[in-house]
C-alpha positions as a Markdown table, in Angstrom:
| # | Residue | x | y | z |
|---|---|---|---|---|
| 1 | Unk | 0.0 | 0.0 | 0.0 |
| 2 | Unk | 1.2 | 3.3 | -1.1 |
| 3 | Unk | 1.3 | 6.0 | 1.7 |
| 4 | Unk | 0.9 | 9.6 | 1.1 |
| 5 | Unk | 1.9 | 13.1 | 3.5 |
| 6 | Unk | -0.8 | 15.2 | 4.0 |
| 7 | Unk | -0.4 | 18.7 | 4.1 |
| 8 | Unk | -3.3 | 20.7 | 5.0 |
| 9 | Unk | -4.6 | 24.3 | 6.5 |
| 10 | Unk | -3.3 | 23.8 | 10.5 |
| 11 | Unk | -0.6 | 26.4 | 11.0 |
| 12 | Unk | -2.6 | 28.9 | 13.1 |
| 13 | Unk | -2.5 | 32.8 | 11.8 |
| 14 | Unk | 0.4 | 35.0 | 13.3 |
| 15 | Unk | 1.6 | 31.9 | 15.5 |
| 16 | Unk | 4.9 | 31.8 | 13.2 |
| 17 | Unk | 6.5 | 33.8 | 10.5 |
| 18 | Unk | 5.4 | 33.2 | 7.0 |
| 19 | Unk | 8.8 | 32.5 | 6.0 |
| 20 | Unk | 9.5 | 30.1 | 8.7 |
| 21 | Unk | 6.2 | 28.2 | 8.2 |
| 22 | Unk | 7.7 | 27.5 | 4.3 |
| 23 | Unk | 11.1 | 26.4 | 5.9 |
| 24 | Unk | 9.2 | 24.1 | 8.3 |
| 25 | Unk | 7.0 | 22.6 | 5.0 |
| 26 | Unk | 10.3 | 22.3 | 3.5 |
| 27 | Unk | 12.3 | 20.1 | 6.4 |
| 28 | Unk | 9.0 | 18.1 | 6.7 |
| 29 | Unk | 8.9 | 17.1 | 2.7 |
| 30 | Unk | 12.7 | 16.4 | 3.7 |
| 31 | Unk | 12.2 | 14.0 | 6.1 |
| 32 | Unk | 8.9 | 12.1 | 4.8 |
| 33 | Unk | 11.0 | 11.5 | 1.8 |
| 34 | Unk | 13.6 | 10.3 | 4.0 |
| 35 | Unk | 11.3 | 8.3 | 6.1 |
| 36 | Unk | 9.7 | 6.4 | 2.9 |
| 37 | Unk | 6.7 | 8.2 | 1.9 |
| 38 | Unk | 5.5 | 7.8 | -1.5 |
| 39 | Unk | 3.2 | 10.7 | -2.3 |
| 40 | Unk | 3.8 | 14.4 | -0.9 |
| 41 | Unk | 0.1 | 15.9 | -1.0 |
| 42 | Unk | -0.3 | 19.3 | -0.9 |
| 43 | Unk | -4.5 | 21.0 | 0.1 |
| 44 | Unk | -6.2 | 24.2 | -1.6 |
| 45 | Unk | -8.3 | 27.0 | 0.3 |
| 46 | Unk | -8.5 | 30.4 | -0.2 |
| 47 | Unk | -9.4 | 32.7 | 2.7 |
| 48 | Unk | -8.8 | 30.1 | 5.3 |
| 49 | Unk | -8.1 | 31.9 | 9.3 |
| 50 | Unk | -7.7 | 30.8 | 11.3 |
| 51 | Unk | -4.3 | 29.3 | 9.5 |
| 52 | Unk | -2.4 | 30.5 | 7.2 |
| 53 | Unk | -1.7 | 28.4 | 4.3 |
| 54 | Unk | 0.4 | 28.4 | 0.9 |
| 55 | Unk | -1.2 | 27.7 | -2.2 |
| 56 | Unk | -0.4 | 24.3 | -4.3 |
| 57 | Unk | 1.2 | 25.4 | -8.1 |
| 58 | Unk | 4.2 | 27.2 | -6.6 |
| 59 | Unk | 5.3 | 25.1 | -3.9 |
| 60 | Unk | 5.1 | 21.3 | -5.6 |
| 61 | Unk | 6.8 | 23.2 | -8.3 |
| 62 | Unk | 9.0 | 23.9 | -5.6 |
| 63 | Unk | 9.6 | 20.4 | -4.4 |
| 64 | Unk | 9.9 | 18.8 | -7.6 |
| 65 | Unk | 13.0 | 20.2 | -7.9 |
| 66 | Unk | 14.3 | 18.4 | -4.6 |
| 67 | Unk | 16.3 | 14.9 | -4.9 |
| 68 | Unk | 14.4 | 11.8 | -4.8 |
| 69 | Unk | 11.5 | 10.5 | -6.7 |
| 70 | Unk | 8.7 | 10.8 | -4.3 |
| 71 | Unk | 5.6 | 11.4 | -6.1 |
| 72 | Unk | 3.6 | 15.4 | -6.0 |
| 73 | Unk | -0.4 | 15.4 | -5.8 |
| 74 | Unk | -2.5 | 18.3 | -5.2 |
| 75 | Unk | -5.0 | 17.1 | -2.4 |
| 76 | Unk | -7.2 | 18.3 | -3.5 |
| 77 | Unk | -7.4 | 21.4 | -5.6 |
| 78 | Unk | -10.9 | 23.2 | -5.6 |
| 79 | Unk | -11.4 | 22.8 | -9.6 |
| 80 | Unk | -15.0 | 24.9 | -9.2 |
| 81 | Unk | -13.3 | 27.9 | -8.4 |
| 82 | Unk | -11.1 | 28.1 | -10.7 |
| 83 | Unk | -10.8 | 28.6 | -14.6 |
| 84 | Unk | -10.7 | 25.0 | -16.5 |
| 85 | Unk | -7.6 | 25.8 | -19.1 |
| 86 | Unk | -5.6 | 27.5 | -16.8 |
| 87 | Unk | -5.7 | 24.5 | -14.5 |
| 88 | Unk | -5.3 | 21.9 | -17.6 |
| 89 | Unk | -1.9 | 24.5 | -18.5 |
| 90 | Unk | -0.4 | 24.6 | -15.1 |
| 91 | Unk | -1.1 | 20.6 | -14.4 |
| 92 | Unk | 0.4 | 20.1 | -18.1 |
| 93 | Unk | 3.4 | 22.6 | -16.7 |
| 94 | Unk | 4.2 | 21.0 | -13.2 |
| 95 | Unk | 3.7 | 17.4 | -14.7 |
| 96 | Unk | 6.8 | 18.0 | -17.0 |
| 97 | Unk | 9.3 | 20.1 | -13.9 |
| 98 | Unk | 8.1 | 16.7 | -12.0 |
| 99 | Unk | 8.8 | 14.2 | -15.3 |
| 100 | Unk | 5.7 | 12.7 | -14.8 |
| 101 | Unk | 5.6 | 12.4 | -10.9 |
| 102 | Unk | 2.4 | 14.4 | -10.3 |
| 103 | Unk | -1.1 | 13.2 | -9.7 |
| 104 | Unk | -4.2 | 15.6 | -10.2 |
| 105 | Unk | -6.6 | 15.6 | -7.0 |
| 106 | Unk | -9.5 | 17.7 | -7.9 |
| 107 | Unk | -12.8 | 18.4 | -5.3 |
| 108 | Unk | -15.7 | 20.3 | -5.3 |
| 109 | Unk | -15.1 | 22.6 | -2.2 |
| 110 | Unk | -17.7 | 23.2 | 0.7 |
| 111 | Unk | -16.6 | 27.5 | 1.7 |
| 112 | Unk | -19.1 | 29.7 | 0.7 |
| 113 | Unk | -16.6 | 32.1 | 1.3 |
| 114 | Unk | -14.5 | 30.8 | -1.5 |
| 115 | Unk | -17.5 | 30.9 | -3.9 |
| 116 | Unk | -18.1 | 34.7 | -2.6 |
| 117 | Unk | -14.8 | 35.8 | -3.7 |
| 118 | Unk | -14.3 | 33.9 | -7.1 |
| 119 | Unk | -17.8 | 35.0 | -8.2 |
| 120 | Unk | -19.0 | 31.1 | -8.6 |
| 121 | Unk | -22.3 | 29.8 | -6.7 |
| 122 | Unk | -22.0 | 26.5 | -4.7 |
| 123 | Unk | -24.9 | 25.3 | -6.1 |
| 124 | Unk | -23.4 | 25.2 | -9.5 |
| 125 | Unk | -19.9 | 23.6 | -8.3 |
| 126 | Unk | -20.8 | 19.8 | -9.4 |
| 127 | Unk | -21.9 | 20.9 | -12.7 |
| 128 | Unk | -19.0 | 23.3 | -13.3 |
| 129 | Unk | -16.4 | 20.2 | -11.9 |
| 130 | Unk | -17.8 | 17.9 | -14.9 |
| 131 | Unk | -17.9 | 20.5 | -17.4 |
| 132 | Unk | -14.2 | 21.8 | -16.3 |
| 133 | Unk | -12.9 | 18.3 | -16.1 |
| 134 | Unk | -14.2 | 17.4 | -19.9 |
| 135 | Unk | -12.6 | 20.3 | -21.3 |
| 136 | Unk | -9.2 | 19.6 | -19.4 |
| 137 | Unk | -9.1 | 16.1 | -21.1 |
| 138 | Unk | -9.6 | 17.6 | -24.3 |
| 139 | Unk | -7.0 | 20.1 | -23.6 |
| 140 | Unk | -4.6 | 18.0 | -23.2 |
| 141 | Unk | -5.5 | 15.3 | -26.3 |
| 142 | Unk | -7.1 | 17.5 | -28.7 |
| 143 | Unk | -5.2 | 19.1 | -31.9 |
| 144 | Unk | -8.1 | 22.1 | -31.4 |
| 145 | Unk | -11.0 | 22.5 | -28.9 |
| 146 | Unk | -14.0 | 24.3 | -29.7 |
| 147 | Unk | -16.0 | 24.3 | -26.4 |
| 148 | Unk | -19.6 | 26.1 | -26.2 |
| 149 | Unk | -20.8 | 24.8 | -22.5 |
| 150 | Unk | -23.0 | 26.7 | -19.8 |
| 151 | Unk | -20.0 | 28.2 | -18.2 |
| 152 | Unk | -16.7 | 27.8 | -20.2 |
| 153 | Unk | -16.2 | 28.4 | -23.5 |
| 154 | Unk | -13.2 | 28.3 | -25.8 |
| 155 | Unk | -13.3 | 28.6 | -29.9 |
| 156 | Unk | -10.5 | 27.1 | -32.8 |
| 157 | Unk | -8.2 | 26.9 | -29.4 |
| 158 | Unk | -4.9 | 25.4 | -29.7 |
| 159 | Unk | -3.6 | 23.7 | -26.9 |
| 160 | Unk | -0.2 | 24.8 | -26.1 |
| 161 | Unk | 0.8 | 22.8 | -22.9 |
| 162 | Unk | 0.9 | 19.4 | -23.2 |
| 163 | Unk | 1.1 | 16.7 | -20.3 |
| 164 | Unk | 4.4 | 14.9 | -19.9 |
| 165 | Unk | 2.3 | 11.4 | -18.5 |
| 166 | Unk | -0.3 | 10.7 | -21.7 |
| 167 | Unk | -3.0 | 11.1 | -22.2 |
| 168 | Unk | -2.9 | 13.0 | -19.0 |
| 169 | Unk | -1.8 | 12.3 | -14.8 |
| 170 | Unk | -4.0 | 10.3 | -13.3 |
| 171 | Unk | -6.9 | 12.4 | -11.6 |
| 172 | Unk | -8.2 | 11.7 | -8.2 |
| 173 | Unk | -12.0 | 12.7 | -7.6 |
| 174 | Unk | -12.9 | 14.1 | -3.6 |
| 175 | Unk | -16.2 | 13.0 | -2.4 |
| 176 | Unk | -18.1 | 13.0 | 0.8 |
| 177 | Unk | -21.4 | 12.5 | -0.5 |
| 178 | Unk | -23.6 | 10.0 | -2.3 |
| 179 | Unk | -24.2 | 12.3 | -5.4 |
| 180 | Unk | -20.6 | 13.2 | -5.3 |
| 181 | Unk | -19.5 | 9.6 | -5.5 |
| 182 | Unk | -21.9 | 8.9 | -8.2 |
| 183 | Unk | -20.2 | 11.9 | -10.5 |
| 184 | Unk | -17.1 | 10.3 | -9.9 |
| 185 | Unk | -18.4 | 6.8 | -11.4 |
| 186 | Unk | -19.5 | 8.9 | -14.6 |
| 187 | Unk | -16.4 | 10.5 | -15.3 |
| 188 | Unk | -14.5 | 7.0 | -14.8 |
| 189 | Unk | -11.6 | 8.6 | -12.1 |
| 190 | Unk | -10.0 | 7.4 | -9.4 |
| 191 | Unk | -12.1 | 7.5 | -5.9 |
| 192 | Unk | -10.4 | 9.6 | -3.4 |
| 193 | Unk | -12.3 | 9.5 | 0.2 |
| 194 | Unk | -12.4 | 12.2 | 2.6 |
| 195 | Unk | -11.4 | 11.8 | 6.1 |
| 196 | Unk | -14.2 | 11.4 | 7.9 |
| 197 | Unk | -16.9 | 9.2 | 6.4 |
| 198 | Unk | -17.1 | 6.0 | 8.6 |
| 199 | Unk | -16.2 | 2.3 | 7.5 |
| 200 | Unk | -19.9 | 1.1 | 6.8 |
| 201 | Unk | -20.2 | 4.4 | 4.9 |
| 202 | Unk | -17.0 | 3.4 | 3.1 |
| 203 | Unk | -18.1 | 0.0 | 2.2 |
| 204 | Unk | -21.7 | 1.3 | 0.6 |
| 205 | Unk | -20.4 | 4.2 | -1.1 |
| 206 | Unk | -17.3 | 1.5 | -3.1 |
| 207 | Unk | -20.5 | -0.6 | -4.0 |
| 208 | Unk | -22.3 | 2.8 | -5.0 |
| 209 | Unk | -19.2 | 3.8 | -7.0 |
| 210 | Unk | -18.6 | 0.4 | -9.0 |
| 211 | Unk | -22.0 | 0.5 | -9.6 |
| 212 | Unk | -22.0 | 3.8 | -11.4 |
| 213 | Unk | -18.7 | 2.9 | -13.4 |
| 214 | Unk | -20.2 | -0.6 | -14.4 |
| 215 | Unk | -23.6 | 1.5 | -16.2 |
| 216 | Unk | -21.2 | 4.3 | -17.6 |
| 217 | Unk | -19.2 | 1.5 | -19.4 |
| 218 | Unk | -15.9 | 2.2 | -17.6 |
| 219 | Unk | -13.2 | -0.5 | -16.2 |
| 220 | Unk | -12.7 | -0.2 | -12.3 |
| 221 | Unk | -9.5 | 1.8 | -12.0 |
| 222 | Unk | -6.7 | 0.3 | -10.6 |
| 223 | Unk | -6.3 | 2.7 | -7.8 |
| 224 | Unk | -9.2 | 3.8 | -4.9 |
| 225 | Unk | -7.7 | 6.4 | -2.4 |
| 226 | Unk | -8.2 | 7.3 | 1.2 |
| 227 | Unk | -7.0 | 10.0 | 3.1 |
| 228 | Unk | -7.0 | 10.4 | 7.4 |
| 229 | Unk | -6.5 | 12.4 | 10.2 |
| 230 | Unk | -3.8 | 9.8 | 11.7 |
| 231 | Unk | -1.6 | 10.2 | 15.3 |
| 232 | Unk | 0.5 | 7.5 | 16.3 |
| 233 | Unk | 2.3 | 7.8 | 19.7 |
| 234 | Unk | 3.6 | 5.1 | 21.9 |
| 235 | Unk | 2.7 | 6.5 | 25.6 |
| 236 | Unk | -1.2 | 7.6 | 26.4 |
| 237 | Unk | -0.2 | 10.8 | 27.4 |
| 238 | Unk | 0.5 | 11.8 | 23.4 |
| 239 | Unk | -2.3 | 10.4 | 22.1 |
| 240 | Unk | -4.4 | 12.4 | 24.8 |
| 241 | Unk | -2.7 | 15.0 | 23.8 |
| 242 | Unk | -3.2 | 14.3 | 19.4 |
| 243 | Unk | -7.1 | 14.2 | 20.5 |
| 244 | Unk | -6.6 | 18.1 | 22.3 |
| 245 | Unk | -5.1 | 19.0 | 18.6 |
| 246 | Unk | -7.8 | 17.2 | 16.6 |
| 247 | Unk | -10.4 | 18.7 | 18.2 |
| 248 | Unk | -9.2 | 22.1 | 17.4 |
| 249 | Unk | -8.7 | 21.4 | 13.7 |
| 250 | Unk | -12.2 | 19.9 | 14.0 |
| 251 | Unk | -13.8 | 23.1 | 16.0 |
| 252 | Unk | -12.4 | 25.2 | 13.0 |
| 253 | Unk | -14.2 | 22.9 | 10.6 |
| 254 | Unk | -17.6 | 23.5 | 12.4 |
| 255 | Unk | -17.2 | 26.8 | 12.3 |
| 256 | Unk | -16.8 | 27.0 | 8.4 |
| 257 | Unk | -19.8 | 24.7 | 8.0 |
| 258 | Unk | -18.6 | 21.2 | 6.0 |
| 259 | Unk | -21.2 | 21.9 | 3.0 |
| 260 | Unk | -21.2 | 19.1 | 0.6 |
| 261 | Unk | -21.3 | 16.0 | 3.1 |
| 262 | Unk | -24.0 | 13.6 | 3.8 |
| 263 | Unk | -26.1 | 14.2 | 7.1 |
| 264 | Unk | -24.1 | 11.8 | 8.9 |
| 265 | Unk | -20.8 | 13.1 | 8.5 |
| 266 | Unk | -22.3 | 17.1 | 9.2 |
| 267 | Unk | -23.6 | 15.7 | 12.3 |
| 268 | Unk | -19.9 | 14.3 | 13.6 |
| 269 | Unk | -18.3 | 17.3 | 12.3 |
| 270 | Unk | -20.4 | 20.0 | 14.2 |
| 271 | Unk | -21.5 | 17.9 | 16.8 |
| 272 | Unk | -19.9 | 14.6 | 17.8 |
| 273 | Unk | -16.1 | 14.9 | 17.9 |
| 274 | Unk | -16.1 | 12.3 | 20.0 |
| 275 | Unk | -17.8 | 9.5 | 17.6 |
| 276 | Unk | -15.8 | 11.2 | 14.5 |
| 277 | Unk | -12.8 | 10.6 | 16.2 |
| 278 | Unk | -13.1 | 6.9 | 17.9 |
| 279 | Unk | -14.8 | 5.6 | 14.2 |
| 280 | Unk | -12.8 | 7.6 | 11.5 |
| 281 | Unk | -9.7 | 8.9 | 12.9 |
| 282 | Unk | -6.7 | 6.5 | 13.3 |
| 283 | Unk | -5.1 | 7.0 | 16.4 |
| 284 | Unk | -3.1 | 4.7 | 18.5 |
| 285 | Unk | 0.4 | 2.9 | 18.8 |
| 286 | Unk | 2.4 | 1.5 | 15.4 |
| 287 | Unk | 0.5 | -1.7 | 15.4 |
| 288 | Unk | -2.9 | -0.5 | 15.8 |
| 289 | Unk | -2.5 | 2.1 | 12.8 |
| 290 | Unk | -1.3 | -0.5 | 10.8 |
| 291 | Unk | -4.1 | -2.6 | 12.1 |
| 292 | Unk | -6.5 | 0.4 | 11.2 |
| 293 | Unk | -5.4 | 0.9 | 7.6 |
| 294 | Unk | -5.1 | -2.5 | 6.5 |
| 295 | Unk | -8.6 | -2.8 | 7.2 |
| 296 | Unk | -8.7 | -0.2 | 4.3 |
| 297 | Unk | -6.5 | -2.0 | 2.0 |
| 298 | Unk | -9.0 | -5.0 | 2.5 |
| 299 | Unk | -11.9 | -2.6 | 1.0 |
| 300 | Unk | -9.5 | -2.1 | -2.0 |
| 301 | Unk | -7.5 | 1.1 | -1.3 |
| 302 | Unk | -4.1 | 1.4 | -2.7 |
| 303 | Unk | -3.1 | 4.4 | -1.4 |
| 304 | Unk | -3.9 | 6.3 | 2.0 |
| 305 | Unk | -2.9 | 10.2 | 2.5 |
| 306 | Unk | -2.4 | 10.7 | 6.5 |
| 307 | Unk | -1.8 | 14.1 | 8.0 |
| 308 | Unk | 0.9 | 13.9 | 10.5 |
| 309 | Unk | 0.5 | 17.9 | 12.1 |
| 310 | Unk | -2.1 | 19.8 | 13.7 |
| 311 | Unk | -2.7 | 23.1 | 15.2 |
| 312 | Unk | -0.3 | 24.0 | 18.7 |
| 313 | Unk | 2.3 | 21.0 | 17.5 |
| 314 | Unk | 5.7 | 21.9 | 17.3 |
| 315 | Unk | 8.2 | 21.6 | 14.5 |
| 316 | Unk | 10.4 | 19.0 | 16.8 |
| 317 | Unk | 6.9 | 17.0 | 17.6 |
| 318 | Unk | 6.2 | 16.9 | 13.9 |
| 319 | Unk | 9.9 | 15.7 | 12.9 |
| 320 | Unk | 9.7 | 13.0 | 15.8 |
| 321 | Unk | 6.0 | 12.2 | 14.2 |
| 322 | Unk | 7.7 | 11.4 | 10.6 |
| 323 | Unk | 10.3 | 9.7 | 12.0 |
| 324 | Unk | 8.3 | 7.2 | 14.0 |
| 325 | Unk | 6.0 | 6.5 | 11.4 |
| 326 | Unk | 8.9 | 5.9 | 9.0 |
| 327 | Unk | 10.3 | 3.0 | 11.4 |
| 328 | Unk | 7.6 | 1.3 | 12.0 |
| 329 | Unk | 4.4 | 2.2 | 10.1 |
| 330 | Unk | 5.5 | 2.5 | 6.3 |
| 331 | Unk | 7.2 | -1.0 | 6.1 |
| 332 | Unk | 4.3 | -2.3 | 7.4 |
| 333 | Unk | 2.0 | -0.6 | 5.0 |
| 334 | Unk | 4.1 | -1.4 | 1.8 |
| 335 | Unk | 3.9 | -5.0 | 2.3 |
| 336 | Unk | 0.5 | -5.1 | 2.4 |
């Protein structure tokens, strides 16, 4: 089983210096290399306080310039928001500076905030996701693309950056929700499932998903991805402590409103921390992670994302986190 670094939005506002935040992202891509992770994958928000937060073009750009062959995802990038043939030109772009070691995560996004400020309506984000994402594809294949859809168009266009993986990286689809998983079957993509949706959820939503790829005529792809809100810690007095941090990321969450979900997981997020975190979350010693996420290997992932920081930890906590998880998570994972 592959395993993936998640980076998301958990470095609190003013608490350290822009600069030294990059440095920090930049020792921890470092060591997770180091310690045997296969995917470095980096989130998208705009707008997010309480943290502070780069944004995803720049900084795998960054990184794929760093030794090592570790692959780059974005995870995920909020495709709604944003212009479809700019996105298909900077994917084509980083894809080449990483020679083919960069994987497309797209997802709908659940901010109104966001929606506010890039003059796009929430209610038209799964619409605009499909639309975007067929017009990437033929950005990237076509000699010419004329494109007259409800809310992109493009005439006689001439694509001018072309992928280095072909036809294109391979694309990861977000989804919390039963519609959401359903749009992913239709397209074809690879599942990618949030962090929170419990393990009977899981199960019916995979059935849900084959289901809608089977009546759209496409194969089961060979990879299904999961990502988690993960601690491992040896003593009880960290992993009291990992559930202090959670539950601050989590409070933020509820504050923001986790549009997009299905009614169980909005109910966990804004009101039962307690159930999200003893049925979703995967926190415990080395052996009972590994425990945890082979169970999701068993359910046919091939590749989990696990976020190793949260808000009030300290660079040397974080470092000691990769390094643990290194020694004697990750071999366990990849012989699975």
């Amino acid at each position: 089983m592959r395993v993936g670094y998640q980076v998301g939005h958990v470095v609190q506002r003013d608490s350290i210096d822009h600069q030294q935040q990059w440095q920090n992202h930049l020792e921890q891509f470092r060591a997770s290399r180091d310690a045997g992770f296969d995917i470095y994958c980096w989130g998208h928000h705009y707008l997010i306080d309480p943290f502070q937060h780069f944004q995803p073009w720049p900084v795998l750009a960054r990184l794929a310039a760093e030794p090592g062959d570790m692959q780059l995802a974005t995870s995920v990038l909020l495709l709604p928001l944003l212009n479809p043939v700019d996105v298909a030109e900077q994917a084509a772009t980083l894809d080449h500076i990483a020679e083919g070691r960069f994987t497309l995560g797209i997802g709908l996004g659940y901010r109104p905030e966001e929606f506010e400020a890039f003059g796009t309506k929430m209610s038209e984000r799964g619409a605009r996701c499909t639309e975007a994402l067929g017009l990437m594809r033929r950005l990237w294949t076509d000699d010419e693309v004329t494109h007259h859809g409800r809310y992109y168009n493009v005439t006689g266009a001439r694509p001018t950056a072309r992928p280095y993986q072909q036809p294109h990286p391979k694309i990861w689809q977000a989804a919390m929700s039963d519609p959401a998983v359903r749009r992913v079957g239709r397209s074809g993509d690879i599942l990618y499932v949030g962090p929170a949706q419990s393990n009977a959820t899981i199960r019916r939503q995979i059935s849900l998903y084959h289901h809608t790829l089977e009546e759209n005529g496409h194969d089961v792809p060979e990879d299904m991805v999961i990502v988690r809100e993960f601690f491992c810690a040896a003593t009880r007095e960290a992993l009291d402590r990992a559930r202090v941090n959670l539950a601050r990321k989590y409070e933020v969450y509820a504050q923001h409103g986790l549009h997009g979900a299905d009614d169980e997981l909005t109910r966990k997020v804004t009101g039962d921390l307690e159930t999200l975190m003893d049925d979703t979350f995967l926190v415990g010693s080395p052996e009972q992670c590994v425990e945890q996420i082979a169970a999701y290997h068993e359910m046919g992932f091939t590749d989990v994302a696990i976020r190793l920081f949260y808000p009030e930890m300290s660079q040397a906590e974080v470092m000691e986190h990769i390094d643990l998880v290194g020694r004697e998570v990750i071999p366990a994972l990849h012989a699975l």
